[in-house]
TORPA-360372 format. One record per residue: residue number from 1; residue in three letters; x, y, z of N, C-alpha, C in turn. Coordinates in nm, 3 decimals. Layout:
// TORPA-360372
resi; resn; nxx; nyy; nzz; caxx; cayy; cazz; cxx; cyy; czz
NUM; ALA; X; Y; Z; X; Y; Z; X; Y; Z .
...
// end
This chain:
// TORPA-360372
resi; resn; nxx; nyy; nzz; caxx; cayy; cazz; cxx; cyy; czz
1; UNK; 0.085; -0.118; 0.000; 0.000; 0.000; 0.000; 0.089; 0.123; 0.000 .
2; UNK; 0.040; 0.198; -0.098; 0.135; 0.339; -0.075; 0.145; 0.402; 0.007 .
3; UNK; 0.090; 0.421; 0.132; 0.083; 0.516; 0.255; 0.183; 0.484; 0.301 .
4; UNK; 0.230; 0.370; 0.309; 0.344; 0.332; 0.395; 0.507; 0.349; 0.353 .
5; UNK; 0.487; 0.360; 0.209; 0.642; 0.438; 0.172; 0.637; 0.597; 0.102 .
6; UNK; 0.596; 0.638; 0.212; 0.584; 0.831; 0.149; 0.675; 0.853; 0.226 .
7; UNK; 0.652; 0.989; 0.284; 0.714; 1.088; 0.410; 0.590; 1.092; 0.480 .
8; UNK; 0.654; 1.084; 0.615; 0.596; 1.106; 0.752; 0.502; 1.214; 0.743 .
9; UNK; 0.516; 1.334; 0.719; 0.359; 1.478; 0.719; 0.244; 1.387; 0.654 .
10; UNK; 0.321; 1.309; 0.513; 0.202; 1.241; 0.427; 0.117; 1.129; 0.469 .
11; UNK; 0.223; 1.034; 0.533; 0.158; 0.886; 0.594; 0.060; 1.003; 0.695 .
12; UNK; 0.082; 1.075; 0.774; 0.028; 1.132; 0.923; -0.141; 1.154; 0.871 .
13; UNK; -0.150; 1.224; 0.760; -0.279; 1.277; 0.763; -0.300; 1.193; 0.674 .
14; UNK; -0.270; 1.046; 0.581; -0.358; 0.994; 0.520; -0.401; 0.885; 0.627 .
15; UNK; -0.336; 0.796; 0.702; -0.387; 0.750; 0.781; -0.442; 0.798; 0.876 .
16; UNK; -0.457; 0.905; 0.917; -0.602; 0.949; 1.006; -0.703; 0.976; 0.918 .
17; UNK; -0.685; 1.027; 0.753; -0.789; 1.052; 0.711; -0.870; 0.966; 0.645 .
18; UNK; -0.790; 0.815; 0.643; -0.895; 0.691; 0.593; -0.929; 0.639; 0.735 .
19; UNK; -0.854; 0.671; 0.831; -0.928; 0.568; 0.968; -1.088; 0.683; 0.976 .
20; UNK; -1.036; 0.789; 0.978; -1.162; 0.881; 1.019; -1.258; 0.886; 0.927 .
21; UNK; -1.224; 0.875; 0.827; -1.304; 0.924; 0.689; -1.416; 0.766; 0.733 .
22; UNK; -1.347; 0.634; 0.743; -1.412; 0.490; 0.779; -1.527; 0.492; 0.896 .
23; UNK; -1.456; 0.527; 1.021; -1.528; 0.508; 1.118; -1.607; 0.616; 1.148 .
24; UNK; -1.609; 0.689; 1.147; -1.688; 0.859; 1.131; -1.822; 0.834; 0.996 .
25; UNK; -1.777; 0.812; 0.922; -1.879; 0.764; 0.805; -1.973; 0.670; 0.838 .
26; UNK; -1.905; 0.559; 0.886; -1.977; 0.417; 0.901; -2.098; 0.484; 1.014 .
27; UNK; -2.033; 0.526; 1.125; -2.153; 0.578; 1.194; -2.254; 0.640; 1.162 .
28; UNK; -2.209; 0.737; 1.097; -2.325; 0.817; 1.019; -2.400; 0.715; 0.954 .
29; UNK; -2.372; 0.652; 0.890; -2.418; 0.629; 0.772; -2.531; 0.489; 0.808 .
30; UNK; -2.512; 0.423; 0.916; -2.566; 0.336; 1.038; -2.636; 0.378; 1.105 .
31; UNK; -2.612; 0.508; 1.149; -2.688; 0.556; 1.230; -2.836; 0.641; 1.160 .
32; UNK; -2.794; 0.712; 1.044; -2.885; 0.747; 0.962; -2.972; 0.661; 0.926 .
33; UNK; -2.947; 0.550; 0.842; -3.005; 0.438; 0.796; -3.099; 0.360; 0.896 .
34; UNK; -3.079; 0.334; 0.974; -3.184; 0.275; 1.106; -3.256; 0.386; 1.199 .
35; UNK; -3.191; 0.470; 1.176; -3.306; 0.553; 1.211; -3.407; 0.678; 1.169 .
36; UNK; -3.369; 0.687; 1.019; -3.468; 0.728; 0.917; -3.521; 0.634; 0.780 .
37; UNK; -3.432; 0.506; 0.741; -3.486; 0.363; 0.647; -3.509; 0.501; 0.556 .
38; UNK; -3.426; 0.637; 0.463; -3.421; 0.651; 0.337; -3.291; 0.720; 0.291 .
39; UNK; -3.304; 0.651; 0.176; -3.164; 0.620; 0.102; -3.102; 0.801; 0.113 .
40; UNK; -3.179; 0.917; 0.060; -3.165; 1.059; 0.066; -3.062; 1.099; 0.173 .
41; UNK; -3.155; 1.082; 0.281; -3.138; 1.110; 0.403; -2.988; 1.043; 0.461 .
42; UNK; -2.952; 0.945; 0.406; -2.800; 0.895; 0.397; -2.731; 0.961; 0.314 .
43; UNK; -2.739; 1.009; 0.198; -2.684; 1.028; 0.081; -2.680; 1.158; 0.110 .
44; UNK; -2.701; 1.233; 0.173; -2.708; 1.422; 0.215; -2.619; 1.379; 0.336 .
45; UNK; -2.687; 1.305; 0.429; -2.561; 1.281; 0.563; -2.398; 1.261; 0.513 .
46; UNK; -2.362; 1.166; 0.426; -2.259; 1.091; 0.409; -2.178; 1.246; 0.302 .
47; UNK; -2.228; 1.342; 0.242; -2.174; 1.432; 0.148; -2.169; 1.543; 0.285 .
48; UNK; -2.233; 1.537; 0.374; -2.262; 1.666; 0.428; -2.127; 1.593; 0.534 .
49; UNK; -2.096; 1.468; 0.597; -1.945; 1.446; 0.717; -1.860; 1.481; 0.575 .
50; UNK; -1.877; 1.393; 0.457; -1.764; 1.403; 0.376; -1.668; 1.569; 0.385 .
51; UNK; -1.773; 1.672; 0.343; -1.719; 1.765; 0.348; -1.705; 1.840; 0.455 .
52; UNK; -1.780; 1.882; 0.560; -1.768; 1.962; 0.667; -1.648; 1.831; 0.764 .
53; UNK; -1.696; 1.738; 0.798; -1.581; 1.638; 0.917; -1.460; 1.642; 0.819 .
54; UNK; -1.414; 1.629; 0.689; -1.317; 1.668; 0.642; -1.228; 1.751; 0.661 .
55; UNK; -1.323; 1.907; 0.648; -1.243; 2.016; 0.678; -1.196; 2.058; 0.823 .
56; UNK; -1.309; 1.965; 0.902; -1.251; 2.005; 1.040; -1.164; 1.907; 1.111 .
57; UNK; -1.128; 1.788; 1.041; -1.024; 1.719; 1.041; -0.875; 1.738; 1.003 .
58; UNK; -0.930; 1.819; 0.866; -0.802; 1.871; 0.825; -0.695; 1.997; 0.909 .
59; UNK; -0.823; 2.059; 1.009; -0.770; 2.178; 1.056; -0.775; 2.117; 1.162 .
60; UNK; -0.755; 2.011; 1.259; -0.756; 1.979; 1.334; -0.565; 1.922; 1.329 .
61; UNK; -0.576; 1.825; 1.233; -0.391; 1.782; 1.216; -0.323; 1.906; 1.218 .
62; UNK; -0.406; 2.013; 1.119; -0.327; 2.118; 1.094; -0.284; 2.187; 1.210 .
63; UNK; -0.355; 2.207; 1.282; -0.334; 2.264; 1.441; -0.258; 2.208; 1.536 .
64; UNK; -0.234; 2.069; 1.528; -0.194; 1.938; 1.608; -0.058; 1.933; 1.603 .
65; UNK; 0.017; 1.985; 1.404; 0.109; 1.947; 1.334; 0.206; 2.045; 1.382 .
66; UNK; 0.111; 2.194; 1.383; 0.160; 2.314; 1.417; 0.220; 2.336; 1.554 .
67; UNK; 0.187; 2.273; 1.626; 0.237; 2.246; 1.808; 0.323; 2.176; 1.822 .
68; UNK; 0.372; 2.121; 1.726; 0.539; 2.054; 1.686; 0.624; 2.138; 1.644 .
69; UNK; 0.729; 2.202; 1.693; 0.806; 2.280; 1.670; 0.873; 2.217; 1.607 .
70; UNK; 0.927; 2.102; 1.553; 1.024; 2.023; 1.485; 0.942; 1.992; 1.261 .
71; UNK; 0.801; 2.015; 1.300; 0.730; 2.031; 1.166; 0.759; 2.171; 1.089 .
72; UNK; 0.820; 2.105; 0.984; 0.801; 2.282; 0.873; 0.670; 2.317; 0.847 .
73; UNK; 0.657; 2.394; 0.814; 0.555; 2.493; 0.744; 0.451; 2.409; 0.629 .
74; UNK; 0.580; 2.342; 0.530; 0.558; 2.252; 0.437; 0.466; 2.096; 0.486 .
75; UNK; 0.560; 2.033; 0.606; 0.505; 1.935; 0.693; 0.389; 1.926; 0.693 .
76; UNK; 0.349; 2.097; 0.753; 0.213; 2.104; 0.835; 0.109; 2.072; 0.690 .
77; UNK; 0.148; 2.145; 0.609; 0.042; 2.155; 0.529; 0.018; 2.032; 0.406 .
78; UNK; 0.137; 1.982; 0.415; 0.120; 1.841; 0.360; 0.034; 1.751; 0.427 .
79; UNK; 0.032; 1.744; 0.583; -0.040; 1.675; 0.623; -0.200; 1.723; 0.664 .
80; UNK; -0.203; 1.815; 0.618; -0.333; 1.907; 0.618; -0.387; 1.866; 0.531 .
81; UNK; -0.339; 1.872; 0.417; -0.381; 1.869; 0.273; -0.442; 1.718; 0.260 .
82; UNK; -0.313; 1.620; 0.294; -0.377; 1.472; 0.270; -0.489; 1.410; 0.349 .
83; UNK; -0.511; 1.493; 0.506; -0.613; 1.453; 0.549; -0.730; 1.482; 0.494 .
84; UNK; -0.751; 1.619; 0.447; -0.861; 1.634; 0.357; -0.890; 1.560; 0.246 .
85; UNK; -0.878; 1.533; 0.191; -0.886; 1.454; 0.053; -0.892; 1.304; 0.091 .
86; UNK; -0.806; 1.287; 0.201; -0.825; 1.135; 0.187; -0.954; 1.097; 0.293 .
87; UNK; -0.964; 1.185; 0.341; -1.069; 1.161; 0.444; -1.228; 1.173; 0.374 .
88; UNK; -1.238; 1.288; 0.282; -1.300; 1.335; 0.196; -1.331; 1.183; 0.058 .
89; UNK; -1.220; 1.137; 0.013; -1.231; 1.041; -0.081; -1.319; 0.914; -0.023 .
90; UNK; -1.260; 0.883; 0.111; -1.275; 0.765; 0.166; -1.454; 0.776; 0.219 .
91; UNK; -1.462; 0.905; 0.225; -1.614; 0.903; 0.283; -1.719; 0.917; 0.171 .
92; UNK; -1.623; 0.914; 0.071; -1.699; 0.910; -0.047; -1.760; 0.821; -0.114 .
93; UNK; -1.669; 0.688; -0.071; -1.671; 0.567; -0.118; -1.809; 0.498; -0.089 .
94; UNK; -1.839; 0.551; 0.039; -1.989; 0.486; 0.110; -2.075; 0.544; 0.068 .
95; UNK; -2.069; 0.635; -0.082; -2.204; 0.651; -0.166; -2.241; 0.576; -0.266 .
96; UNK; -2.136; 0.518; -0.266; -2.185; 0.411; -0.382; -2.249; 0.246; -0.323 .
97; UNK; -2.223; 0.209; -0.233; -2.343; 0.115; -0.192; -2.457; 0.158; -0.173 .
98; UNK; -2.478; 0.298; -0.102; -2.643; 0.329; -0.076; -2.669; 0.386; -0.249 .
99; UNK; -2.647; 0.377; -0.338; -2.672; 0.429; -0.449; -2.743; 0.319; -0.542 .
100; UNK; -2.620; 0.237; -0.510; -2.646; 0.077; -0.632; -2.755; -0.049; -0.524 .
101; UNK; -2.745; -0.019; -0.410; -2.785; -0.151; -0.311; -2.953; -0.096; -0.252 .
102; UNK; -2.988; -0.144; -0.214; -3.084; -0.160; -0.124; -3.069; -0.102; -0.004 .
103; UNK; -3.124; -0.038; 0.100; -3.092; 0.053; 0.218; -2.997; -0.039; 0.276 .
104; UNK; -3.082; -0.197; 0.337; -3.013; -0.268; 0.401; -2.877; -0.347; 0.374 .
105; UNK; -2.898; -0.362; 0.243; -2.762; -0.409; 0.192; -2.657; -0.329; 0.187 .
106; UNK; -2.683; -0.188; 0.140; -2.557; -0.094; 0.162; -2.483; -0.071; 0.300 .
107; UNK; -2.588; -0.065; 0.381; -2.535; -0.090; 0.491; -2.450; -0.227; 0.538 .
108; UNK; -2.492; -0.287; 0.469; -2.396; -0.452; 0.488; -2.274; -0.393; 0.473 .
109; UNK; -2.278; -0.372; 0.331; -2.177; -0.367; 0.205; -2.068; -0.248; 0.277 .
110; UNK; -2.133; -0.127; 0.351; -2.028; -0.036; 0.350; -1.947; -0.119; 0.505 .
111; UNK; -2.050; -0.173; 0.594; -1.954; -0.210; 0.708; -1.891; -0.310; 0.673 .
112; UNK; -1.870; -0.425; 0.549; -1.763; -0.483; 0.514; -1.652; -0.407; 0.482 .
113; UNK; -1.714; -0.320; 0.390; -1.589; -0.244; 0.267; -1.513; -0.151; 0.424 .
114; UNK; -1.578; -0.104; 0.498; -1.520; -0.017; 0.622; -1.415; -0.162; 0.690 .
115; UNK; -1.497; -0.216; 0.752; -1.371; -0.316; 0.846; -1.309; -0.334; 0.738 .
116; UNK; -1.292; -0.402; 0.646; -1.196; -0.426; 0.548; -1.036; -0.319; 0.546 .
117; UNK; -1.096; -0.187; 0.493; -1.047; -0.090; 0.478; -0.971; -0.077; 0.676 .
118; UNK; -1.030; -0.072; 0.742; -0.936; -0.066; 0.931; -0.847; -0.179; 0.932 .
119; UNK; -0.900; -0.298; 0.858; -0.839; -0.388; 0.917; -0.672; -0.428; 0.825 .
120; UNK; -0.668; -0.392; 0.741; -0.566; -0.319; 0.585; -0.465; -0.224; 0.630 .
121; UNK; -0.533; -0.090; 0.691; -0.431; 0.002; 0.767; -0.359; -0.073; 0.882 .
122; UNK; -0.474; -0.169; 0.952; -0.418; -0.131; 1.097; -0.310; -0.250; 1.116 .
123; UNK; -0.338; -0.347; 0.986; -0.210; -0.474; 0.949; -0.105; -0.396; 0.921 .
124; UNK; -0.123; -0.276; 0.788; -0.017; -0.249; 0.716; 0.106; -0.110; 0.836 .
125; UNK; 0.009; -0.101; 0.911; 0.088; 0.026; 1.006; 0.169; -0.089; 1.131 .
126; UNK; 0.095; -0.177; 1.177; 0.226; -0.290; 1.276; 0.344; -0.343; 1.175 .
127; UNK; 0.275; -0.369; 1.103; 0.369; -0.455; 0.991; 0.497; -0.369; 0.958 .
128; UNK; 0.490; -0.210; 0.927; 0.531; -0.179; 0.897; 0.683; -0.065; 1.021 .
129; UNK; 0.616; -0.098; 1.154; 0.650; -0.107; 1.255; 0.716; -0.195; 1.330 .
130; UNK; 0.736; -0.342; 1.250; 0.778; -0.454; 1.282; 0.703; -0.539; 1.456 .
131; UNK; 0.611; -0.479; 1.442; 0.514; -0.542; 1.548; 0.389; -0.610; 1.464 .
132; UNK; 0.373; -0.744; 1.595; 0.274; -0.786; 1.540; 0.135; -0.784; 1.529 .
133; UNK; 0.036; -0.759; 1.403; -0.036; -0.671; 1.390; -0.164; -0.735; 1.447 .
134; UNK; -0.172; -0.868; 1.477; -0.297; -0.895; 1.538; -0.361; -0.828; 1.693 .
135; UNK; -0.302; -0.803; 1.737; -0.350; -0.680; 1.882; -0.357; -0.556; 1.809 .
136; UNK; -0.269; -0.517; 1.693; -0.367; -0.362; 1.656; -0.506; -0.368; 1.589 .
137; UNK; -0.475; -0.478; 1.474; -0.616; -0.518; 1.376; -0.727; -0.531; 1.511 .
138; UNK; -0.712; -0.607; 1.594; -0.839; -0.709; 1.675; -0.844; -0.503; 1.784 .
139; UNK; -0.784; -0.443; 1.810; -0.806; -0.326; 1.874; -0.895; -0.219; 1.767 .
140; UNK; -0.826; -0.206; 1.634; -0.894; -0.166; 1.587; -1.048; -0.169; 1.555 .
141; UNK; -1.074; -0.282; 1.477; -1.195; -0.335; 1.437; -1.273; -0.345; 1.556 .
142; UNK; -1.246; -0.360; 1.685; -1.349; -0.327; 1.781; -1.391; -0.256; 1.805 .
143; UNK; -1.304; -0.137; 1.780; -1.349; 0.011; 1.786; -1.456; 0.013; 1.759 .
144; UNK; -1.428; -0.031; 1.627; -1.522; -0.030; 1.505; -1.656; -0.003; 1.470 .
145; UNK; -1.670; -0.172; 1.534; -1.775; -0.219; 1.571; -1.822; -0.189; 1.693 .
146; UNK; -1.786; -0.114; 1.797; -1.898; -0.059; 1.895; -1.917; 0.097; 1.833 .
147; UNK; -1.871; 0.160; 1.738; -1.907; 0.285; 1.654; -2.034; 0.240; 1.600 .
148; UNK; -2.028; 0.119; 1.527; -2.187; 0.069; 1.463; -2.271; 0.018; 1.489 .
149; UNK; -2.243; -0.035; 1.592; -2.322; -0.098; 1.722; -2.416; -0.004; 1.778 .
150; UNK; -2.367; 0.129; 1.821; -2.402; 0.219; 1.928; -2.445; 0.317; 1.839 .
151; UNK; -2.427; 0.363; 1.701; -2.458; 0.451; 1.633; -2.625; 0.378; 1.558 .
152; UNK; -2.597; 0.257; 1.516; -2.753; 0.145; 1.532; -2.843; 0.159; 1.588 .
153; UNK; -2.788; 0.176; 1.700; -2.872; 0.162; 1.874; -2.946; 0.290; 1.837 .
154; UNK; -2.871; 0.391; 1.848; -2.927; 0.556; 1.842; -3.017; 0.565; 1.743 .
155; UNK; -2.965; 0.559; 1.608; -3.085; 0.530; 1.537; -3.236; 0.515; 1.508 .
156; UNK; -3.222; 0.357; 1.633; -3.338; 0.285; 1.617; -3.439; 0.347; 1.711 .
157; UNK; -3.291; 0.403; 1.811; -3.419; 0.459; 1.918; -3.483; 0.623; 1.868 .
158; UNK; -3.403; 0.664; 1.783; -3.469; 0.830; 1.729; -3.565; 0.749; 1.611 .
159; UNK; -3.587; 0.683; 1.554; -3.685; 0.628; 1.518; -3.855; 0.627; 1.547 .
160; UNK; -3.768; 0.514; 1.654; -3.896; 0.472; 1.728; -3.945; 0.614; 1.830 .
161; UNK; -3.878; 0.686; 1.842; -3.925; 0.799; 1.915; -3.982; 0.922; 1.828 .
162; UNK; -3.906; 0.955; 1.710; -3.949; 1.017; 1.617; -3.991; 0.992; 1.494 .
163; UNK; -4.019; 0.898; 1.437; -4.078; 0.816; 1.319; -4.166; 0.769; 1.315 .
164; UNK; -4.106; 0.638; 1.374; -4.253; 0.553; 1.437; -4.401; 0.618; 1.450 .
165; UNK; -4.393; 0.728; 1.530; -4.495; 0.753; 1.571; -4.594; 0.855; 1.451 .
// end
């Protein structure tokens, strides 16, 4: 995977911006889905984190990068730059199951294509650390899954509290 042989500003903000762009999305996009059942209402959520959680991701490294006195100027904004876009790309990706699939299936489809995508970084970042990656993968993906778990939960219950009725 290319993230792993760049420069450090670059790896910094693309791997926060596919872990975030993944798990930030998946919630939404879980949480929307069970607790409004229409495709729209995902498809406005998932464009509306894409771009606003993007930008405030991006200015978030950017701020983070900047409190390192040892980061150039250049650093900072390299890793500014890649969080946006990749965070932005990656949250992009989860429009195309609710587009082509069925409510419920996209939702399958994106929490495969999501763990997939955590479980890829979080091999290729031990691996590449020379540690072994099964305690980061099995840390990661749990995350994960109580993000979709609990974002489900919420859902069902703004639903049933505001829908339902």
């Amino acid at each position: 995977m290319l993230i792993f042989s760049m420069k450090t500003s670059l790896k910094t903000g693309m791997s926060f911006g596919v872990t975030s762009g993944v798990i930030t999305t998946l919630g939404l996009l879980v949480g929307l889905a069970s607790g409004s059942e229409m495709r729209a209402v995902v498809i406005a959520g998932i464009l509306t984190i894409a771009i606003a959680d993007s930008f405030s991701d991006a200015l978030g490294i950017h701020i983070s990068q900047e409190s390192n006195p040892k980061n150039s100027h250049k650093q900072v904004w390299e890793s500014t730059i890649s969080t946006f876009f990749t965070k932005f790309l990656f949250a992009c990706t989860f429009i195309l199951p609710v587009i082509f699939f069925p409510l419920f299936w996209a939702v399958v489809v994106s929490c495969v294509w999501g763990l997939f995508v955590i479980t890829l970084v979080s091999y290729k970042i031990a691996v590449s650390q020379n540690k072994k990656p099964r305690h980061s993968v099995f840390e990661h993906v749990m995350i994960t899954v109580v993000v979709i778990a609990l974002t489900y939960i919420t859902g069902l219950g703004i639903n049933k509290l505001f829908v339902a009725n």
